[in-house]
C-alpha positions as CSV (number, residue, x, y, z in Angstrom):
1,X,94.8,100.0,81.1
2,X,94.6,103.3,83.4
3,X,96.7,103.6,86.0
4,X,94.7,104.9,89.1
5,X,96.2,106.3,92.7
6,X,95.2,108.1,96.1
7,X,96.7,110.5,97.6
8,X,99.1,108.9,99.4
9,X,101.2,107.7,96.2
10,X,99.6,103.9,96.4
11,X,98.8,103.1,92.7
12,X,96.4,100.4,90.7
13,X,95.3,99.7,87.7
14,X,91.7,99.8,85.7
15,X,90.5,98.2,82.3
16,X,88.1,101.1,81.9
17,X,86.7,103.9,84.0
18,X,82.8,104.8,83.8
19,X,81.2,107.9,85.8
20,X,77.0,107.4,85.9
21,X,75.6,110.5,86.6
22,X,72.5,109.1,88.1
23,X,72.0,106.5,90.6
24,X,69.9,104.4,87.4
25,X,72.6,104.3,85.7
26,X,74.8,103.0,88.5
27,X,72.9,100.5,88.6
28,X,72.6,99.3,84.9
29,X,76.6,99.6,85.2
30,X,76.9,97.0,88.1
31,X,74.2,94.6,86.2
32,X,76.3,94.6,83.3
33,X,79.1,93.9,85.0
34,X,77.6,90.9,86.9
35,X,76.6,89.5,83.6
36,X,80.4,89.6,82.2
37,X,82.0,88.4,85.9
38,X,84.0,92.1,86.4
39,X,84.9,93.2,89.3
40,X,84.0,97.0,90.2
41,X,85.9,99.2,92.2
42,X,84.1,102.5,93.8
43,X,86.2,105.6,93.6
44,X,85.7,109.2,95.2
45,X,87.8,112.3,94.8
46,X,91.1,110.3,95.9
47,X,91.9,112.1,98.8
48,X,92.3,108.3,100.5
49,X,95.4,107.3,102.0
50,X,94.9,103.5,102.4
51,X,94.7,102.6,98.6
52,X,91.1,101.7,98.4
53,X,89.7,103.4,95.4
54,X,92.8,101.7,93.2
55,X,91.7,98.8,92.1
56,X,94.0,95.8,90.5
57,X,92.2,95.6,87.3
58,X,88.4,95.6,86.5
59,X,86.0,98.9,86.6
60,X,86.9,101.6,88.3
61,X,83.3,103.5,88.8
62,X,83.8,107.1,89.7
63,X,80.9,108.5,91.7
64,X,82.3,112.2,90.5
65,X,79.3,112.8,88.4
66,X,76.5,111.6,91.1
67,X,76.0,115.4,92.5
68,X,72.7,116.0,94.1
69,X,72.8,118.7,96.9
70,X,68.9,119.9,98.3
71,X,69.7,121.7,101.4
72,X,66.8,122.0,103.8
73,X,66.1,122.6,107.1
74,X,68.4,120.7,109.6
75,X,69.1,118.0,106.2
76,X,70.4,117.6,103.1
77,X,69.9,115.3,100.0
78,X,73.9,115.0,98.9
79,X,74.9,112.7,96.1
80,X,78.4,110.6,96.9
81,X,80.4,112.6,94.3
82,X,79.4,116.1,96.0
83,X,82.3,117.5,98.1
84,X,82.2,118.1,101.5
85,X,84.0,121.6,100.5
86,X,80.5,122.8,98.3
87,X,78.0,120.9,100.3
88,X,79.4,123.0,103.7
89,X,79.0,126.2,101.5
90,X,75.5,125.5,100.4
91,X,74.8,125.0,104.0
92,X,76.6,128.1,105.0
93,X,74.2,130.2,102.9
94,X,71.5,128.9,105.2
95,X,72.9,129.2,108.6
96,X,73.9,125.7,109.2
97,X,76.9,123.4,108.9
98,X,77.8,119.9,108.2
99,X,79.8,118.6,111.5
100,X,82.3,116.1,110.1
101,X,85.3,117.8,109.0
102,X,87.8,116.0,107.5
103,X,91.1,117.9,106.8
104,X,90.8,117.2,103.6
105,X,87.7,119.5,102.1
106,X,88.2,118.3,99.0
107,X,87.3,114.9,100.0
108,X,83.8,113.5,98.3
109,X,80.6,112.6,100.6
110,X,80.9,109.0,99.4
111,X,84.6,108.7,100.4
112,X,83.7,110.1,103.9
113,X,80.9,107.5,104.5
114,X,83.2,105.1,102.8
115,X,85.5,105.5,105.7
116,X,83.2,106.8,108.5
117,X,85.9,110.0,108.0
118,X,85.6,112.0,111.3
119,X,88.2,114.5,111.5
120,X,89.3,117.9,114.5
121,X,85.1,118.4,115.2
122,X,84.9,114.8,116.2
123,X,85.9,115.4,119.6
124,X,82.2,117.4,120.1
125,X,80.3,116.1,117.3
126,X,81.6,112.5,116.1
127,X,82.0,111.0,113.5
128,X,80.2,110.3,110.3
129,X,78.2,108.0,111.1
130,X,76.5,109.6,113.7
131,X,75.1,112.5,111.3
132,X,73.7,110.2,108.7
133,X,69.7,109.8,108.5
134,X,69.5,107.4,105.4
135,X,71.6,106.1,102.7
136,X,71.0,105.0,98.9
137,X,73.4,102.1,97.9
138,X,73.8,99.8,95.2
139,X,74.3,96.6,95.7
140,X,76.7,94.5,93.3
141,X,73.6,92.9,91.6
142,X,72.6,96.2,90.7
143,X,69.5,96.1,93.4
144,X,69.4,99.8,94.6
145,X,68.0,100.1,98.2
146,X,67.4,103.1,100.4
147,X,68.0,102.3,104.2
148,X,66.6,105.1,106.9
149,X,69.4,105.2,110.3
150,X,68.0,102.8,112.3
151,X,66.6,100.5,110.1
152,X,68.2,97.0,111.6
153,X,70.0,94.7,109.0
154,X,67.6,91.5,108.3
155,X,69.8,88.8,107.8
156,X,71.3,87.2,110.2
157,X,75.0,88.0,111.7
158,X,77.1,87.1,114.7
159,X,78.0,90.7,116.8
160,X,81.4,91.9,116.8
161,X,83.0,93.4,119.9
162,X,83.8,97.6,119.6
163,X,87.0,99.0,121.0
164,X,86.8,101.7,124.0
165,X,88.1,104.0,121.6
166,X,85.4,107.4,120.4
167,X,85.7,106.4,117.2
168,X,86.5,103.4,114.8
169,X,86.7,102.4,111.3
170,X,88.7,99.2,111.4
171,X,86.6,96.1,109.8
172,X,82.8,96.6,109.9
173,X,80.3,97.7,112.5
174,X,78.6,94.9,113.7
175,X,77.3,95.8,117.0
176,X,74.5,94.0,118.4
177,X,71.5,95.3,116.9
178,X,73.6,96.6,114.0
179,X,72.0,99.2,111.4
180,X,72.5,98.6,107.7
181,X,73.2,102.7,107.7
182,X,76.0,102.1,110.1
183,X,77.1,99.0,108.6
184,X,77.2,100.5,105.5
185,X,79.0,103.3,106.9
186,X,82.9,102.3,107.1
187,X,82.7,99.2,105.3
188,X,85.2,101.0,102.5
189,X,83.4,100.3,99.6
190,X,83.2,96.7,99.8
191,X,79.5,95.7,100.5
192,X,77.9,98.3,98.2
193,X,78.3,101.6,96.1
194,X,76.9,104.3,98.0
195,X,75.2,106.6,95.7
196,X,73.1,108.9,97.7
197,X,72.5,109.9,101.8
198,X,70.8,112.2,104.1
199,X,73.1,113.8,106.5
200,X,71.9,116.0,109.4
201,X,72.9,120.0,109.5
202,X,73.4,122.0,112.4
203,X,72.4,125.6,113.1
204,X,75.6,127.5,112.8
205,X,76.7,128.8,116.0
206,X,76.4,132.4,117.2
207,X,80.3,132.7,118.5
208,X,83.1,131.0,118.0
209,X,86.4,131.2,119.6
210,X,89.4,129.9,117.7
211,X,93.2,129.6,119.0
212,X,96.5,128.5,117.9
213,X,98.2,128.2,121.8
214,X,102.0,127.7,121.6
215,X,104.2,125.8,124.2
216,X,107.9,126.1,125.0
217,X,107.5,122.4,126.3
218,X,106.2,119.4,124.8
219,X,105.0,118.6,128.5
220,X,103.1,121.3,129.3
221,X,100.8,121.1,126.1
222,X,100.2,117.4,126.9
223,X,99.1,118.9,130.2
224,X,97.1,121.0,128.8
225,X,95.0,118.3,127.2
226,X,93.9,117.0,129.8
227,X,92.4,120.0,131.7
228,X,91.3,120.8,129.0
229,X,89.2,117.9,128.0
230,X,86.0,118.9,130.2
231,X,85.9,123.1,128.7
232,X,81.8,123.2,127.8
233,X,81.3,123.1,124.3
234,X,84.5,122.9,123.0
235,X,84.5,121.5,119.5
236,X,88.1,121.0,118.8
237,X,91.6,120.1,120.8
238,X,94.2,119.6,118.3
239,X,97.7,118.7,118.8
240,X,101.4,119.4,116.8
241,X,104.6,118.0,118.4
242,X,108.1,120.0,117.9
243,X,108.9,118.2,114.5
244,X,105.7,119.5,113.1
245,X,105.9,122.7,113.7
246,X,109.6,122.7,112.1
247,X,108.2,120.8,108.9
248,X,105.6,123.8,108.8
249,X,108.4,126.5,109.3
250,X,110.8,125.2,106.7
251,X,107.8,123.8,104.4
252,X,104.7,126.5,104.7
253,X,106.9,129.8,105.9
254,X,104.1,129.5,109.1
255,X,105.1,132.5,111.5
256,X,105.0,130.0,114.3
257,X,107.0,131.4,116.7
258,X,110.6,130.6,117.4
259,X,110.4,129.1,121.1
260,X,107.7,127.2,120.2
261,X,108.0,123.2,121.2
262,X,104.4,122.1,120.8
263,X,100.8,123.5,119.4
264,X,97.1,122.9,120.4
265,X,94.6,124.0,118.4
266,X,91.0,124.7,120.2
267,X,87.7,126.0,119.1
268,X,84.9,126.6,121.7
269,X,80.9,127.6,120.9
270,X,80.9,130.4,123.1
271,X,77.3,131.6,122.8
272,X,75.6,130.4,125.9
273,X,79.0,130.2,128.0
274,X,78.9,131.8,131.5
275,X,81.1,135.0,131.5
276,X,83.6,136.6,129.5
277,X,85.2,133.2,127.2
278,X,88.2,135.3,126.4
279,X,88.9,135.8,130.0
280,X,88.7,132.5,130.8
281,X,90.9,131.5,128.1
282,X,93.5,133.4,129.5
283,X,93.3,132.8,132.7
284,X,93.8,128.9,131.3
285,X,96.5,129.6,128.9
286,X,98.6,131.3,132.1
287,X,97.8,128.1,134.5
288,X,99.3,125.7,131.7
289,X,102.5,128.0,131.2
290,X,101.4,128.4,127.3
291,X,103.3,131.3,125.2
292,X,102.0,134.8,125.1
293,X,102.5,134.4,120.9
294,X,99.6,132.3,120.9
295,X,97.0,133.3,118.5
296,X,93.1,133.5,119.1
297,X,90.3,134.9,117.0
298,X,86.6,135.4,116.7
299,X,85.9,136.0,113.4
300,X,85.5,133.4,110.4
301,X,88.8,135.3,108.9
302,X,90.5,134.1,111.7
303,X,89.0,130.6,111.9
304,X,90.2,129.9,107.9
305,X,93.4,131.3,108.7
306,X,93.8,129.1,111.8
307,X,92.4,125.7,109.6
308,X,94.7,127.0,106.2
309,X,97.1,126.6,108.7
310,X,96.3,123.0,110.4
311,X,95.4,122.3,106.8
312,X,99.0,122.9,105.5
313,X,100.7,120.5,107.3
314,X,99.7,117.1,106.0
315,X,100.1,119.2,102.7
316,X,104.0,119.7,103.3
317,X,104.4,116.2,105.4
318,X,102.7,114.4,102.3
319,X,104.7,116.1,100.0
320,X,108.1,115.8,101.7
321,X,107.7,112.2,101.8
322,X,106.3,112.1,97.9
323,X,109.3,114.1,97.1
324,X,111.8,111.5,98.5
325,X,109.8,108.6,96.0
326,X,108.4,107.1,99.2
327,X,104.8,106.4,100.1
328,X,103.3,107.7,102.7
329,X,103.7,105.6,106.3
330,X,101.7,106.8,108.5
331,X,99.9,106.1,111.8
332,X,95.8,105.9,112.3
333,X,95.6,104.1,115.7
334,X,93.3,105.8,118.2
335,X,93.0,104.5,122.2
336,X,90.6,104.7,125.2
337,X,91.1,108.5,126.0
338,X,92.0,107.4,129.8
339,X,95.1,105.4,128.0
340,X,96.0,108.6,126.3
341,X,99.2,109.6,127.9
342,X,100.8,106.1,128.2
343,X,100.6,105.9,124.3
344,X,102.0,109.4,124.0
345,X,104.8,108.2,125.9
346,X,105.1,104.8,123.7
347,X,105.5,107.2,120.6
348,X,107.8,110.0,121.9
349,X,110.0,107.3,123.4
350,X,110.2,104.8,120.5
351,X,110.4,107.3,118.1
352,X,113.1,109.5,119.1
353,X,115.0,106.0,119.5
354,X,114.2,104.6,116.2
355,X,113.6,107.4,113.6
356,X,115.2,111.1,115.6
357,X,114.7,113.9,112.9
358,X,112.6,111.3,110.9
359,X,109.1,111.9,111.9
360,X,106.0,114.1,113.1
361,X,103.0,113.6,115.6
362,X,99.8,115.6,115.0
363,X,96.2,115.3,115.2
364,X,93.3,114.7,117.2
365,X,94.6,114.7,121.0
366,X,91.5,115.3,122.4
367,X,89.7,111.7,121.2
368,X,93.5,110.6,121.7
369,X,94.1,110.2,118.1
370,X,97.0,111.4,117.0
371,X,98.8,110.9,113.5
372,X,102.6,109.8,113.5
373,X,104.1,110.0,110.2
374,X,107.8,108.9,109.5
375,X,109.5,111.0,107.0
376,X,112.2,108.4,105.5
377,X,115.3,109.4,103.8
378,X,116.1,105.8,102.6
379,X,114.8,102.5,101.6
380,X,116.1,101.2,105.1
381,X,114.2,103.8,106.8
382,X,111.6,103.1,105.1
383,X,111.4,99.7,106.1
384,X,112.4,100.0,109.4
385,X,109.2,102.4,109.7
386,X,106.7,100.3,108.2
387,X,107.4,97.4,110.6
388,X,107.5,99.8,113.3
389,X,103.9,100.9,112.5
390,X,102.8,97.3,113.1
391,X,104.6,97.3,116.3
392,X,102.7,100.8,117.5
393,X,99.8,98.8,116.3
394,X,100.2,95.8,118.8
395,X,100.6,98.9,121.2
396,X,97.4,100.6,120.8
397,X,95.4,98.0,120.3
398,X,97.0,96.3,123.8
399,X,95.5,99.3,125.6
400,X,92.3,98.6,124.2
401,X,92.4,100.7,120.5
402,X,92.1,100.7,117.3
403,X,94.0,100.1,114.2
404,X,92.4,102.7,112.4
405,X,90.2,105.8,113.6
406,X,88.8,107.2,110.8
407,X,90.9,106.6,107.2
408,X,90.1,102.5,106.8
409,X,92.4,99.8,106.2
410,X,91.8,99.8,102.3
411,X,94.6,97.6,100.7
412,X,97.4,99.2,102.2
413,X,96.7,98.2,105.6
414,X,94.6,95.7,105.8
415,X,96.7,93.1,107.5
416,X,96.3,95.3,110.5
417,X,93.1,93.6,111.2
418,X,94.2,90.6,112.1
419,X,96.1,92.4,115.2
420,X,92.7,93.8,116.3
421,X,90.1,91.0,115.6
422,X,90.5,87.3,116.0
423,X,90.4,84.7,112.8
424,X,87.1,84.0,113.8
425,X,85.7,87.2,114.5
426,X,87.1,88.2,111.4
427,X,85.5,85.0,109.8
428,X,81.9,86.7,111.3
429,X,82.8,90.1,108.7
430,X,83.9,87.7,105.8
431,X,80.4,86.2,106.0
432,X,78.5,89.7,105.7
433,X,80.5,89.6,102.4
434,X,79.7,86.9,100.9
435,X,76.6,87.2,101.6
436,X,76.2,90.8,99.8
437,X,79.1,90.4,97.8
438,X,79.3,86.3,96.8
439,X,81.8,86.0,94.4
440,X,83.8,89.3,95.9
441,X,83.8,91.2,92.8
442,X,82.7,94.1,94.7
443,X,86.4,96.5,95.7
444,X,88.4,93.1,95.3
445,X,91.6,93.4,97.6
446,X,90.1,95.9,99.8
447,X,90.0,95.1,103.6
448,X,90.5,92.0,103.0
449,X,92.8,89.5,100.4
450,X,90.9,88.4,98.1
451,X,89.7,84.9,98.2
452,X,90.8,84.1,94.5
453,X,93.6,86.4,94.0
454,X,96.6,87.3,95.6
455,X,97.5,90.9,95.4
């Protein structure tokens, strides 16, 4: 027995870990395990958070070793165990870029179309799932099947309703007219292995602008969002709260500066922009009373710098909390954007009740998005903030949300669905299942309990 676990400190167990190198032998790996009755669990890098790639006993399959990258013109061939770190360099070197960007780089292309991973460029580009133009997956009979985007699913299925939100990964994606690419997409593992896609590059742009703008009040960067919003071509509109910004001074030694209460983050394509973009910028930064500490760049020296530091802060929240011998509790609800503020207010005011000094609020403001993440000092506080998550759950999903955004439900979560979806609508998914999965050996525990054993 291995003992197996994600980033976020959740842990399983495998009987044996295999790694095919080729999508072949893949498949011979999931024939053989139909004829002895195992059930298989797909793993990526293990930068998840949710617990899906640790399974509770069976294979664990590693798609590490499945690393074919052919970059072409507006395309590339990418195998699920490539990461998203080397396939954006190998599209660098030919003046294009991959769009998703998770904050994880380390992250695997099967684990991002695992989870239809989005990340701070989703607010201009999307998500995953919008930049894939075909998939390879193995199904658990060990049939391998390539699907082009809008190739529509031929079985039969019963629609599921989509929240308001700009983007979703709770459940699966059953839209009427649904894709087996975007179905596929999301579904955490649990309908197939994907081996293999096609993902869509862009030409990289001729100028960016990148800023780190510093508030002395909370209110005034929330402000800021929303005039924001509408700035042509902006990519990215980022937010930190004040306990995030301490967490990076005390954890990271950030120079952020003293008086600083709150922190967007922006990145605009500025070639093709009417007039001078710095100039505008400040002009903007003086209307939303941001401080004159605030940092903005134009080169890609600055734009690392800026991302190193976005990047270091789930780094120092995850391993504050991991330090403690908690797991990670944290928030992946996303709302309507026009619902935005009212579930800002929610969290500052429950939270500064409930868990003062005990938590952060970060992310992706600009799709209304954000991250809240209770830092527990105790068992009790620990409790306390893993039945307040369900709570903030009820909340987001009452103003028309979603239980989770872009990291999946995995095993960790998954009894969040049933706050979002009905028993019968979630009866509609568990038929999809059986029917590509019918004796759920296929990421058992994932998503959903499993039928036959109680984990």
């Amino acid at each position: 027995m291995t003992v197996v676990e994600d980033a976020s400190g959740y842990q399983g167990w495998a009987d044996c870990i295999v790694a095919p190198q080729t999508v072949e032998e893949l498949s011979e790996l999931l024939v053989r395990a139909a004829s002895l009755g195992v059930a298989v669990t797909p793993s990526g890098a293990g930068t998840g958070i949710t617990g899906g790639r640790c399974p509770q006993g069976g294979w664990l399959i590693s798609t590490g070793r499945l690393r074919r990258l052919e970059v072409g013109r507006g395309r590339a061939a990418v195998g699920a165990g490539v990461l998203l770190k080397d396939l954006q360099a190998a599209a660098a070197r030919t003046g294009q870029f991959y769009a998703p960007d998770p904050t994880e780089w380390t992250a695997s292309l099967g684990g991002t179309i695992a989870t239809n991973a989005s990340g701070s460029r989703s607010f201009r580009y999307g998500s995953t799932r919008r930049h894939l133009l075909s998939v390879t997956a193995v199904f658990i009979d060990g049939t391998v099947r390539t699907f082009r985007r809008d190739e529509p699913l031929d079985f039969p299925f019963d629609p599921l309703p989509q929240p308001e939100t700009t983007k979703n990964t709770a459940g699966y994606y059953l839209p009427p007219g649904a894709t087996w690419a975007g179905l596929l997409c999301g579904s955490e593992g649990t309908l197939a292995i994907v081996a293999e896609a096609e993902v869509s590059l862009l030409p990289q742009p001729e100028a960016l602008l990148t800023g780190v703008v510093f508030f002395r009040e909370t209110e005034a960067a929330l402000e800021a969002v929303d005039a924001w919003r509408g700035i042509p071509q902006l990519n990215m509109l980022e937010f930190m709260d004040e306990a995030s910004l301490e967490v990076l001074r005390a954890d990271a030694a950030a120079p952020v500066p003293e008086a600083a209460r709150a922190c967007l983050m922006v990145e605009q394509q500025t070639d093709g922009v009417e007039g001078d973009a710095l100039e505008q910028w400040l002009d903007r930064l003086e209307r939303a009373r941001a401080m004159e500490e605030s940092w903005f760049g134009t080169e890609a020296a600055d734009r690392e710098r800026f991302r190193a530091f976005r990047h270091a802060l789930p780094e120092a929240v995850n391993a504050r909390v991991r330090s403690r011998g908690f797991e990670k509790i944290s928030s992946d609800f996303a709302v309507p954007v026009r619902r935005n503020a009212e579930m800002m207010a929610f969290y500052r005011r429950e939270l500064e009740r409930d868990f003062a000094g005990c938590y952060t609020i970060y992310g992706h403001i600009g799709d209304a998005h954000v991250h809240v993440n209770i830092l527990p000092e105790s068992a009790g506080t620990a409790a306390r903030g893993r039945a307040w998550m369900r709570e903030a759950a009820r909340e987001a999903v009452r103003l028309g949300g979603t239980v989770s955004a872009e990291h999946g439900l995995g095993k960790r979560k998954r009894e969040l669905l049933e706050l979002m979806y009905s028993e019968e609508q979630i009866g509609r998914m568990k038929r999809v299942k059986s029917r590509l999965d019918p004796d759920w050996r296929l990421s058992p525990g994932t998503l959903f309990a499993d039928p036959k054993v109680t984990i």
